[in-house]
C-alpha positions as CSV (number, residue, x, y, z in Angstrom):
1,X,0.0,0.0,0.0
2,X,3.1,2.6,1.0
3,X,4.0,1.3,-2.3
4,X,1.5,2.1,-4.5
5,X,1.1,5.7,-2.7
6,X,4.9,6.8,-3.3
7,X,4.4,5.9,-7.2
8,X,1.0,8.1,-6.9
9,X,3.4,10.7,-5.4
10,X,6.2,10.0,-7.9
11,X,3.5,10.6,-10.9
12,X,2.0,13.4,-10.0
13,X,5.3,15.3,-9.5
14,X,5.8,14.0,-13.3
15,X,2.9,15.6,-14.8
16,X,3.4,18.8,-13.1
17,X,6.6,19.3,-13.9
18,X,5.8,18.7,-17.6
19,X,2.7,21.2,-17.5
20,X,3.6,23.9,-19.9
21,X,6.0,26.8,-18.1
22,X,3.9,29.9,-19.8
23,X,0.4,28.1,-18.7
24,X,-1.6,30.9,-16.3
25,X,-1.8,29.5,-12.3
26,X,-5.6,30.0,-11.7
27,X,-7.6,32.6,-11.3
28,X,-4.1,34.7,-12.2
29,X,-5.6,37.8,-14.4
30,X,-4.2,37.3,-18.7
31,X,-1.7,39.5,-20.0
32,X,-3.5,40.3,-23.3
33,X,-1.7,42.4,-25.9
34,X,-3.3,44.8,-28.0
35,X,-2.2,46.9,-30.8
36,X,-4.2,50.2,-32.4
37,X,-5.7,48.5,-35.4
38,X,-9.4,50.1,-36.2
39,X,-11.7,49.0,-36.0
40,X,-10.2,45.8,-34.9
41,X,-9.1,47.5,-31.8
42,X,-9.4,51.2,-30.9
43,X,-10.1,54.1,-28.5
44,X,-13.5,55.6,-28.1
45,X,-14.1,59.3,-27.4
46,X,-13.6,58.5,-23.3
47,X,-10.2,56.7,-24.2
48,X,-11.7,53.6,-23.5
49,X,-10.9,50.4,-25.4
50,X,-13.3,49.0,-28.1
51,X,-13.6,47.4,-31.6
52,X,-14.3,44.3,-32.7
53,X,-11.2,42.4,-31.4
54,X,-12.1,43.8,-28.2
55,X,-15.5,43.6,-27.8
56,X,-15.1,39.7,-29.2
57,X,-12.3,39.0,-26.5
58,X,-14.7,41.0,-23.7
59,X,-17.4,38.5,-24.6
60,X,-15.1,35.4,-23.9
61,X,-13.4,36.8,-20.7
62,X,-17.1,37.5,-19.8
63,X,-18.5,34.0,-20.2
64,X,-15.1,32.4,-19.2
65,X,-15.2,34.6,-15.7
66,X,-11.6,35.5,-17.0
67,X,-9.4,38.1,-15.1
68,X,-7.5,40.3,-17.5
69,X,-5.5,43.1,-17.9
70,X,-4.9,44.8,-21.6
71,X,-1.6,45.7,-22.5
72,X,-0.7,48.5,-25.2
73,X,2.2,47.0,-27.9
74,X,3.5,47.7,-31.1
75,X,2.7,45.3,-33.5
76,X,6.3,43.8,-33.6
77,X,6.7,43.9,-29.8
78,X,2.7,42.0,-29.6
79,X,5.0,39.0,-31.5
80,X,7.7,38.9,-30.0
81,X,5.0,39.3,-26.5
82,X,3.3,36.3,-27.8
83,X,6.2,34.0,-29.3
84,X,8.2,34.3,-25.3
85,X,5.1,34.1,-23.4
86,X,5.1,37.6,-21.6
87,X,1.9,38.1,-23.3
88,X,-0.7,35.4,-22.6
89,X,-2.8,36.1,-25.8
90,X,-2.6,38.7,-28.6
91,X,-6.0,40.3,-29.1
92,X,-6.2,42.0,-32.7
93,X,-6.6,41.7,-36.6
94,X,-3.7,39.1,-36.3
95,X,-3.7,37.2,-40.1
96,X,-3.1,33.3,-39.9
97,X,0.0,32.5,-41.5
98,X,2.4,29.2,-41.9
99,X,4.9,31.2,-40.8
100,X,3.0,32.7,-37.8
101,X,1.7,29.2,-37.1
102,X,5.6,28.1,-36.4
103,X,6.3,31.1,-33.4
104,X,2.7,30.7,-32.0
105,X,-0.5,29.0,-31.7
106,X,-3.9,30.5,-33.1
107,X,-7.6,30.0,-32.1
108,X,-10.4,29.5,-34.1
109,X,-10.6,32.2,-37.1
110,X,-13.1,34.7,-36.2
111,X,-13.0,37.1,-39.3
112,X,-12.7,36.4,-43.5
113,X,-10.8,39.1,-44.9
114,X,-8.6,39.6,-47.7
115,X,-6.7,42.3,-49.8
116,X,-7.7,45.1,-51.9
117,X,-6.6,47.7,-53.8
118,X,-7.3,51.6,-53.1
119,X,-6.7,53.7,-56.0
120,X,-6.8,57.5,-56.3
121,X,-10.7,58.6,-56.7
122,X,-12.2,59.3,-59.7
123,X,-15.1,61.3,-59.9
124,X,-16.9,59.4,-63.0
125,X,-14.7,61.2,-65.7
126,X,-16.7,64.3,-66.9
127,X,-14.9,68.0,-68.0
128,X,-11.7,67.6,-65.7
129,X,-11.1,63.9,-67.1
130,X,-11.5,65.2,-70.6
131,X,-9.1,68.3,-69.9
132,X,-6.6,66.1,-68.6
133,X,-6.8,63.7,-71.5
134,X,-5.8,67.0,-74.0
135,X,-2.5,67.5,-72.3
136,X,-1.6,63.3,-72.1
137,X,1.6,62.3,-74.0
138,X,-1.1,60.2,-76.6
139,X,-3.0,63.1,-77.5
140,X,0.0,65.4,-78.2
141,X,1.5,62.8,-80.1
142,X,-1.2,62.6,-82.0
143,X,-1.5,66.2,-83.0
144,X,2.2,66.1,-83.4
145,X,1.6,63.3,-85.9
146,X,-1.1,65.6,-87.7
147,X,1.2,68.6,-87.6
148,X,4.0,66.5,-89.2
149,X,1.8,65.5,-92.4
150,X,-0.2,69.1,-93.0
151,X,3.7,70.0,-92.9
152,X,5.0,67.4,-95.6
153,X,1.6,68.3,-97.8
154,X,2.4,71.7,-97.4
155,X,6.3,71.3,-98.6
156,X,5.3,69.4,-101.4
157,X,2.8,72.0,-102.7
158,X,5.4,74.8,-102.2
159,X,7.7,73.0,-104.2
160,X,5.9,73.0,-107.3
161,X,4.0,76.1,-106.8
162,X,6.0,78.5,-105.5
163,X,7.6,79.6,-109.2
164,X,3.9,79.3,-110.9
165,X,2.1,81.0,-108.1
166,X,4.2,83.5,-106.6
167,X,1.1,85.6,-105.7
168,X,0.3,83.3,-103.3
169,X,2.8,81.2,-102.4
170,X,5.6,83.3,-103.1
171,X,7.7,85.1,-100.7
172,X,10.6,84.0,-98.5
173,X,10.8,80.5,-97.7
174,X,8.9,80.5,-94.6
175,X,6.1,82.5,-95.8
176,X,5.8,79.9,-99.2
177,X,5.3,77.1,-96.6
178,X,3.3,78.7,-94.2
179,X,1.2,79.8,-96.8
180,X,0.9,76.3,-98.3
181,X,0.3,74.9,-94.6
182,X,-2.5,76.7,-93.9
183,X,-3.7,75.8,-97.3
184,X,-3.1,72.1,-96.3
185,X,-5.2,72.5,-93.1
186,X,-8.0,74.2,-94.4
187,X,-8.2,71.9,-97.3
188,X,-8.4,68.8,-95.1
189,X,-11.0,70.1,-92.5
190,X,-13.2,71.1,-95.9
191,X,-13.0,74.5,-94.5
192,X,-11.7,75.9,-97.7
193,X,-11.8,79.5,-97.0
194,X,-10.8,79.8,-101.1
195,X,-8.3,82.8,-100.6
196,X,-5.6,80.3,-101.8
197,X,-5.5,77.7,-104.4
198,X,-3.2,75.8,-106.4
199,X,-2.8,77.0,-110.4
200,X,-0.7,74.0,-111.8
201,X,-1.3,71.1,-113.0
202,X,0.8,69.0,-110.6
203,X,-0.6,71.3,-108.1
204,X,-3.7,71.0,-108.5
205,X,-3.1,67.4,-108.8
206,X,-1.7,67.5,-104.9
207,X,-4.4,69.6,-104.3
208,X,-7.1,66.6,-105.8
209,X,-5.3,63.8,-103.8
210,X,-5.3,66.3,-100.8
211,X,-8.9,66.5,-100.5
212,X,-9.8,63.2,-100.9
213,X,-7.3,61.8,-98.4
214,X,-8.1,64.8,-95.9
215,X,-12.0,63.2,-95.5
216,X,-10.1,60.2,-94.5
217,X,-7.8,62.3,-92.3
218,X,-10.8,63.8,-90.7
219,X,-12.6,61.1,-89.8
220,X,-9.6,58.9,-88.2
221,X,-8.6,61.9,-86.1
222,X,-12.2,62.3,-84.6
223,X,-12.5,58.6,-84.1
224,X,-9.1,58.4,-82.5
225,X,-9.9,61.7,-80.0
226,X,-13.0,60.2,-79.7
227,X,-11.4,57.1,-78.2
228,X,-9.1,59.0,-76.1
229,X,-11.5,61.2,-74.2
230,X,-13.9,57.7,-73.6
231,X,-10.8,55.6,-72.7
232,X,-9.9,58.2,-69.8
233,X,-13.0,58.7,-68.9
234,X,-14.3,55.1,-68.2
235,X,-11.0,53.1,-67.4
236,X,-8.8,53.4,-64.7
237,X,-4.3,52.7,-64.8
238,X,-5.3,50.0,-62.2
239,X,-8.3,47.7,-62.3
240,X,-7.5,44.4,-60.3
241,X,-4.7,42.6,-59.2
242,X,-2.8,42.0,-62.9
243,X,-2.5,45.8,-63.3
244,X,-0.3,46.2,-60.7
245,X,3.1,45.5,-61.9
246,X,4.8,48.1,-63.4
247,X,3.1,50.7,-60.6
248,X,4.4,51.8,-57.5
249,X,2.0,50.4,-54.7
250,X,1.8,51.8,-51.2
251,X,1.9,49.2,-47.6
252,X,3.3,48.8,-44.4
253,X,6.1,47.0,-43.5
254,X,5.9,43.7,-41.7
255,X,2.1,42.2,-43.1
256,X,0.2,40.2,-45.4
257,X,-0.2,42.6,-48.2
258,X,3.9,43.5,-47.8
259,X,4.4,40.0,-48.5
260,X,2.3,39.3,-51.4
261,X,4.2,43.0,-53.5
262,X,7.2,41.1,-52.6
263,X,6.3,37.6,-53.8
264,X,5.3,39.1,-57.0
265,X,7.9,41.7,-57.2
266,X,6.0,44.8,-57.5
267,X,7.5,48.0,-56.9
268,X,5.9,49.3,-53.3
269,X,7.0,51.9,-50.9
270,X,6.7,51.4,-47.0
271,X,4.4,53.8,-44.6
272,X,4.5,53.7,-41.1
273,X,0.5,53.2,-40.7
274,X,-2.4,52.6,-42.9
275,X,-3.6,56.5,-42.9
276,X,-0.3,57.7,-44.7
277,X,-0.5,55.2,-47.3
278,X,-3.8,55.9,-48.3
279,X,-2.7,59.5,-47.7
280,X,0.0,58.9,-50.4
281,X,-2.3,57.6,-53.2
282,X,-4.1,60.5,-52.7
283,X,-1.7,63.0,-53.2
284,X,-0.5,60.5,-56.3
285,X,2.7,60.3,-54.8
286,X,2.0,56.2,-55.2
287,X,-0.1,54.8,-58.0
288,X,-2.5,52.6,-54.8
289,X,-2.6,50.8,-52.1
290,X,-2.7,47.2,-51.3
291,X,-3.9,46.6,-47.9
292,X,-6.9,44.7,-45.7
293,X,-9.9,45.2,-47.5
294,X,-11.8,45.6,-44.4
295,X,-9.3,48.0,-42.6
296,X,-9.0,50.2,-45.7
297,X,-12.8,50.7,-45.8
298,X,-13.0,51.6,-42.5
299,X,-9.8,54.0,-42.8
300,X,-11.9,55.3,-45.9
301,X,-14.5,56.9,-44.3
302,X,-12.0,59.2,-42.2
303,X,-10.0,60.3,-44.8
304,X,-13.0,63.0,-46.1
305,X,-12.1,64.5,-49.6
306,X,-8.6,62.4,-49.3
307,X,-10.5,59.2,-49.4
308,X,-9.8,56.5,-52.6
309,X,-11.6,54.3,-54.5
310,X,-11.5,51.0,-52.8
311,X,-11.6,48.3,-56.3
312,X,-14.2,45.5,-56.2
313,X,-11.7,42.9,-56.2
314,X,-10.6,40.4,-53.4
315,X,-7.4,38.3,-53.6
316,X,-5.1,36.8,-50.8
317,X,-8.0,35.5,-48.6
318,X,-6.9,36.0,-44.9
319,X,-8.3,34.7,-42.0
320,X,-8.1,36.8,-39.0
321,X,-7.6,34.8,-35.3
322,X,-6.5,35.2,-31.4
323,X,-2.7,34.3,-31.0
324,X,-1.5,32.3,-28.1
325,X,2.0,31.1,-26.9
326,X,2.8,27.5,-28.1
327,X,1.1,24.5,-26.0
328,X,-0.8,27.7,-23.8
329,X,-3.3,25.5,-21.5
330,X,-6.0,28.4,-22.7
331,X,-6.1,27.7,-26.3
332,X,-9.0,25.1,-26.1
333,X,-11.1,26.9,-24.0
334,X,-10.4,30.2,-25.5
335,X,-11.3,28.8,-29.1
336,X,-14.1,27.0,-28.5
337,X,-15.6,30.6,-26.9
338,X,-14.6,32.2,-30.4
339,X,-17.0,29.4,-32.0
340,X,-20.0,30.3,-29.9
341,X,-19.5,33.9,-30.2
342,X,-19.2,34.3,-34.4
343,X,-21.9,31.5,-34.3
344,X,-24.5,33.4,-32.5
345,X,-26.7,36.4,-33.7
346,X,-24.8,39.1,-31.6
347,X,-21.8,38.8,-33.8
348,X,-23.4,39.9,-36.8
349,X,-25.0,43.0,-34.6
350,X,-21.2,43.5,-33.8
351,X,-20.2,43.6,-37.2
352,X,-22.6,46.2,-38.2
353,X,-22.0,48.3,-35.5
354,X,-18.4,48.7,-36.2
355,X,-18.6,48.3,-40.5
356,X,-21.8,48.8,-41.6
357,X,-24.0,46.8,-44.0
């Protein structure tokens, strides 16, 4: 019987020393990390805690009778908190990653999200649009193009005219071809004011071909400004995801959407927080944005006459969850309380309160 008690003794000892180090001696209050992330997690006007991380986590602490005390990080030292222990659960819009998944445990996700692009916002085209298209590098080039060929027609009408018709295109040199320029121009918008024609044969000839080829002139150069004024009115540089490379895309350092510009080697620059980033494409310092679809909307709505036009689109599918140091004796408990929370009808009263319809 002493026996059998000292190898009770003996196994007991074993499975306490073998209890996790980081796991929380009962009714001990949790360390839970927090970082500024609305509306994830963010001040009211009272300077009291609230969002949706923080409402979620007040819900589980609640039914859980849960001590806790919430403790103010960065987002690299919440982490670093998390992956040594000295926080006891990171409260947040923490994405689930493989890599993540390797420092720390997760619970149960609690929010779909995923990326999206904010580009500068365009106010349906209309006069300013159409203004703006006059002065693009297409449109000169196109009346560049124009210019170049009234100029040849012009020449070449000079040439043979300027003995045979001195009266009218006669003159130094630059006032024969300037006279046979405008000549050119007014012939090929069927203006023909008559105040100067060709007399010769061969240039009257030119003048013959000139006319006829000037209808066709016409009519490509209207349908080709045409095209230009629709084309920037009703498409945007960036439309989705493939339009990206070969822009220069606003993020912050450290997260998913960082990641993702580097995977695919687009060009981005690095902001300290969300609101100089969108901030950035506004001013079109940056061509957009690629951030949290859900973190940008909200953003959006504070950024007034700075705000963007947050694309359609939806790629990189994130899941957001709680984070907990590896083998912490509260994962379970704490996961299973995320499940009956986003399972219930007051999470979708939560949602709208903080994001709307």
């Amino acid at each position: 019987m002493l026996h059998n008690r000292f190898l009770l003794a003996i196994f007991t000892l074993l499975i306490s020393l073998s209890l996790p180090v980081n796991a929380q001696s009962d009714g001990a209050p949790l360390r839970v990390g927090i970082t500024p992330v609305p509306p994830f997690v963010m001040t009211n006007a009272e300077g009291n805690w609230e969002g949706i991380s923080v409402d979620l986590w007040r819900s589980i602490a609640e039914d859980m009778e849960q001590d806790y005390e919430l403790v103010e990080l960065s987002f690299d030292q919440l982490l670093e908190g998390v992956e040594s222990g000295t926080v006891d659960i990171a409260v947040g819009a923490l994405t689930m990653t493989a890599d993540r998944e390797e420092r720390f445990d997760f619970t149960h996700p609690f929010y779909q999200t995923g990326l999206s692009i904010g580009v500068p916002h365009n106010p349906s085209g209309g006069l300013w649009q159409s203004f703006r298209a006059l002065f693009s590098w297409q449109f000169a080039s196109l009346i560049g193009s124009l210019g170049l060929l009234l100029l040849f027609v012009g020449v070449l009408l000079w040439l043979v005219e300027r003995r045979r018709n001195p009266e009218q295109f006669g003159g130094t040199t630059i006032e024969g071809i300037g006279s046979s320029f405008w000549w050119a121009a007014v012939t090929m918008t069927t203006v023909g004011y008559g105040d100067k024609a060709p007399t010769s044969l061969p240039g009257r000839l030119i003048a013959l071909v000139w006319m006829f080829a000037g209808l066709i002139m016409v009519a490509s150069f209207t349908a080709a400004i045409t095209s230009s004024l629709t084309v920037s009115n009703l498409q945007r540089k960036i439309e989705g995801p493939l339009d990206l490379p070969g822009n220069t895309v606003a993020t912050i350092a450290n997260t998913a959407s960082a990641r993702y510009l580097k995977e695919e080697r687009i060009r981005h620059e690095v902001y300290p927080d969300l609101t100089a980033a969108m901030q950035a494409v506004s001013r079109e310092e940056v061509d957009a944005v690629v951030y949290d679809r859900a973190l940008m909307q909200y953003r959006n709505q504070q950024l007034g006459n700075q705000r963007l036009d947050i694309l359609p689109a939806v790629f990189e599918q994130q899941l957001y969850a709680f984070a907990l140091p590896n083998e912490s004796p509260n994962r379970a408990a704490i996961a299973q309380q995320v499940l009956r929370v986003t399972e219930s009808p007051e999470w979708e009263t939560l949602l709208q309160r903080y994001l709307g319809r």
